[in-house]
KOLPA-812873 format. One record per residue (C-alpha): residue in three letters; x, y, z. Coordinates in Angstrom, 3 decimals, padded with zeros to 6 digits. Example, Ala and Ser with C-alpha at 12.3 -4.5 7.8 and 13.67 -1.06 7.14 Angstrom:
{'ALA' {012.300 -004.500 007.800}}
{'SER' {013.670 -001.060 007.140}}
***
This chain:
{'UNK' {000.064 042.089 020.644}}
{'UNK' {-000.434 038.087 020.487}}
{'UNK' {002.109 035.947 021.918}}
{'UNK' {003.972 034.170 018.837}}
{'UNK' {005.350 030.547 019.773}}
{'UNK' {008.889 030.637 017.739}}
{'UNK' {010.193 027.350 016.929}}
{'UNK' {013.528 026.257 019.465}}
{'UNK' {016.329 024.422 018.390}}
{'UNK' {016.237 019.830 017.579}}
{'UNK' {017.915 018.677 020.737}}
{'UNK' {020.977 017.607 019.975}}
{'UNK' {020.538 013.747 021.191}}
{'UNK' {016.999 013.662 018.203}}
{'UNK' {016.740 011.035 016.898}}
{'UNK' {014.842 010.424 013.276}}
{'UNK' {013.286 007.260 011.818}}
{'UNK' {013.009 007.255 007.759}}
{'UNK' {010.793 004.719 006.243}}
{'UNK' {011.489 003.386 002.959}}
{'UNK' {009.726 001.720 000.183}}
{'UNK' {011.452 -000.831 -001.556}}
{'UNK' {008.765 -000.739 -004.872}}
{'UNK' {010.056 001.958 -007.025}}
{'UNK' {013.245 002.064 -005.321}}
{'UNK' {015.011 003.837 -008.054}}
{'UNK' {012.194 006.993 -006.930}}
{'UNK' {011.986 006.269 -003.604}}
{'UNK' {016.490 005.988 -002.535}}
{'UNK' {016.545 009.159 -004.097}}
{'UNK' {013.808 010.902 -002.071}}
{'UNK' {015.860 008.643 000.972}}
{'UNK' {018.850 010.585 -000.552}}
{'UNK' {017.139 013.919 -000.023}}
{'UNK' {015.697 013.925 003.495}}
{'UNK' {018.848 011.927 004.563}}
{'UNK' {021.059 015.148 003.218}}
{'UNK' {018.899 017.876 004.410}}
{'UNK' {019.246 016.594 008.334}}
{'UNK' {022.733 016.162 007.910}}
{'UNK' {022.691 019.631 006.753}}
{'UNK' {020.907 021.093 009.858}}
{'UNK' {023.385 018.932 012.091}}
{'UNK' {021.682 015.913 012.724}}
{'UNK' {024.505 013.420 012.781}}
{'UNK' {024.004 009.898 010.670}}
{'UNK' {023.986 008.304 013.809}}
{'UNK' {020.880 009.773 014.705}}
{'UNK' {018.960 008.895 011.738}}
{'UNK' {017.590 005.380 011.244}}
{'UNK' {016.384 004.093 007.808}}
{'UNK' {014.143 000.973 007.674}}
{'UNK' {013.452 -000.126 004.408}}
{'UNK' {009.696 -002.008 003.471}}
{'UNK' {008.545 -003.609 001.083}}
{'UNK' {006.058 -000.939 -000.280}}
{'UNK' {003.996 002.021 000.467}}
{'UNK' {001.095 -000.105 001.734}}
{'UNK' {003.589 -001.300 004.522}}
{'UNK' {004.666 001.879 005.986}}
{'UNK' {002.026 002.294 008.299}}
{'UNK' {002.869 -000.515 010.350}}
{'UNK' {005.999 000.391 010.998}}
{'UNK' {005.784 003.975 011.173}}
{'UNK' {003.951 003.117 014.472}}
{'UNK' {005.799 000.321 015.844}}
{'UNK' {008.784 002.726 015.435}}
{'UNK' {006.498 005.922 017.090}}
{'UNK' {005.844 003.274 020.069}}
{'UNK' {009.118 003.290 020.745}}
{'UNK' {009.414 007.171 022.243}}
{'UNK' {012.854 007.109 020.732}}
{'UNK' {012.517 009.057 017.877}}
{'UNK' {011.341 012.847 017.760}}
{'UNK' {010.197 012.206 014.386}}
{'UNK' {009.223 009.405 011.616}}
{'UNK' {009.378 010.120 008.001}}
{'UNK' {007.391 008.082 005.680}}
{'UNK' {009.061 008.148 002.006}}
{'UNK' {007.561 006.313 -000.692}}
{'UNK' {006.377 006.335 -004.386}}
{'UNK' {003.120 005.348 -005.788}}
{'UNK' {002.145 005.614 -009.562}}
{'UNK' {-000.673 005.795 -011.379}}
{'UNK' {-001.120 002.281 -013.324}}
{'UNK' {-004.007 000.840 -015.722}}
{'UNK' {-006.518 000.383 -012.682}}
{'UNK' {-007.473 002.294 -009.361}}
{'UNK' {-005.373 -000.055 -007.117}}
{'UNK' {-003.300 003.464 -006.484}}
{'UNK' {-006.116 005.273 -005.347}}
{'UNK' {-006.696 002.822 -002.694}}
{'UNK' {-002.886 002.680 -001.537}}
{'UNK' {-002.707 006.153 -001.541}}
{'UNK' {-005.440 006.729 000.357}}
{'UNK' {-004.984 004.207 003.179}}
{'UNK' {-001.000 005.022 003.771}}
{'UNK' {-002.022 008.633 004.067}}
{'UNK' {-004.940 008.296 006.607}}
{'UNK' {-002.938 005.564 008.224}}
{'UNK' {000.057 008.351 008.601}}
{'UNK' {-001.981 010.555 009.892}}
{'UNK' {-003.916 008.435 012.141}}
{'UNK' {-000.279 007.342 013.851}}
{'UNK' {001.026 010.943 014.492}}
{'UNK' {-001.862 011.823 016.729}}
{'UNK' {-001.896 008.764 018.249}}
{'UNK' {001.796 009.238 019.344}}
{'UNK' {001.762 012.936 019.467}}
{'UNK' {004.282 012.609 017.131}}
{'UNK' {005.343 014.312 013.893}}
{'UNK' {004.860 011.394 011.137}}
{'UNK' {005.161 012.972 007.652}}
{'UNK' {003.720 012.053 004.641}}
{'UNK' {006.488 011.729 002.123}}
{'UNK' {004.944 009.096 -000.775}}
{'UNK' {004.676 010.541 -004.075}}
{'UNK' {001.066 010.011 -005.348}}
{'UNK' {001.811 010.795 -009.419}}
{'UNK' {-000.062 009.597 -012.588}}
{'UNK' {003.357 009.200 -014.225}}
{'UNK' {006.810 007.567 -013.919}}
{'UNK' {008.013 010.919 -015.115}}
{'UNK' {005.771 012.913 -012.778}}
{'UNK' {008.380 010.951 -010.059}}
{'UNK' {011.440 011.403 -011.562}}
{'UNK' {010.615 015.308 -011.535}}
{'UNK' {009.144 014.942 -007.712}}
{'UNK' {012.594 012.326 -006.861}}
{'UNK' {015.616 015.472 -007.404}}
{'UNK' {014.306 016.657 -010.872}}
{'UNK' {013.025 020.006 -011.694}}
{'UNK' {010.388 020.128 -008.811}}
{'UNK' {012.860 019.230 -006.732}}
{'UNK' {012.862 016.464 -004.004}}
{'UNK' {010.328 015.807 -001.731}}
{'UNK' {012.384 013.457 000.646}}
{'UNK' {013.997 016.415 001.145}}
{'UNK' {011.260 018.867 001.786}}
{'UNK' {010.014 016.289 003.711}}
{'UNK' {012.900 016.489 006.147}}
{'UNK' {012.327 019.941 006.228}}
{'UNK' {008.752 019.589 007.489}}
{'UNK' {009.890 017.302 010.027}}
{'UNK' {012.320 019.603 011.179}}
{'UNK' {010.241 022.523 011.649}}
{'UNK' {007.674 020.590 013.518}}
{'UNK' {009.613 019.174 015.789}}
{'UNK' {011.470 022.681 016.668}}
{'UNK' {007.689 023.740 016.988}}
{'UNK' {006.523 020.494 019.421}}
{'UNK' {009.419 021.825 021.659}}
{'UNK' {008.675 025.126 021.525}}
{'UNK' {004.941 024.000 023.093}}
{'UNK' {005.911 021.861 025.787}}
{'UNK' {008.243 024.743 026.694}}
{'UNK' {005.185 026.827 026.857}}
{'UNK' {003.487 024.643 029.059}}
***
């Protein structure tokens, strides 16, 4: 029988970082809304969650990592809301911030989730933002949650 790794408990001093972009905020406070809610509800206390706010998707990245160079924060959520407009500028945005994202949790060993809507329509959004696909700040939270139970269940293997 293989040994399964089960996930641990968060410590109970975690702390999160939740970054925000300001463009579409009326998307992007309710996917804030979300994950903010869904760590509360697995006992992370407010005081353990920092929210910085930027001015777009495009600008996550840079502080995703300056805030994953700290070693303060077990995890960094990046929450933001890109839509589809008359050109490809999207593609390009959408396609940097998530490489970017990526790039920054290996780099810090770090759980840095990808939590930017990529839709074709304001709608698409609203559905993605608490509508009737739900919200993906929140299952975003959830993500981070499960990997970081998961990091600590490694390092307790090792």
């Amino acid at each position: 029988m293989p040994n399964i790794i089960q996930p641990c408990d968060v410590p109970s001093v975690a702390r999160f970082a939740i970054v925000v972009a300001e463009w579409n905020r009326n998307i992007t406070q309710k996917l804030l809304d979300g994950a903010a809610a869904t760590l509360t509800e697995h006992g992370i206390a407010d005081e353990q969650i920092d929210v910085v706010w930027v001015p777009g998707s495009w600008e996550i990245p840079l502080v995703a990592q300056q805030l994953a160079a700290t070693g303060k924060y077990v995890a960094v959520l990046c929450l933001g809301a890109v839509i589809r407009g008359e050109t490809t500028h999207d593609e390009h945005i959408n396609r940097g911030v998530s490489l970017a994202v990526m790039e920054i949790g290996l780099e810090f060993e770090l759980p840095v989730l990808f939590g930017v809507l990529t839709c074709n329509t304001l709608e698409q959004a609203i559905h993605r933002a608490g509508g009737n696909v739900g919200n993906k700040g929140s299952e975003c939270a959830e993500a981070a949650l499960q990997m970081v139970r998961l990091l600590e269940a490694l390092n307790d293997e090792s």
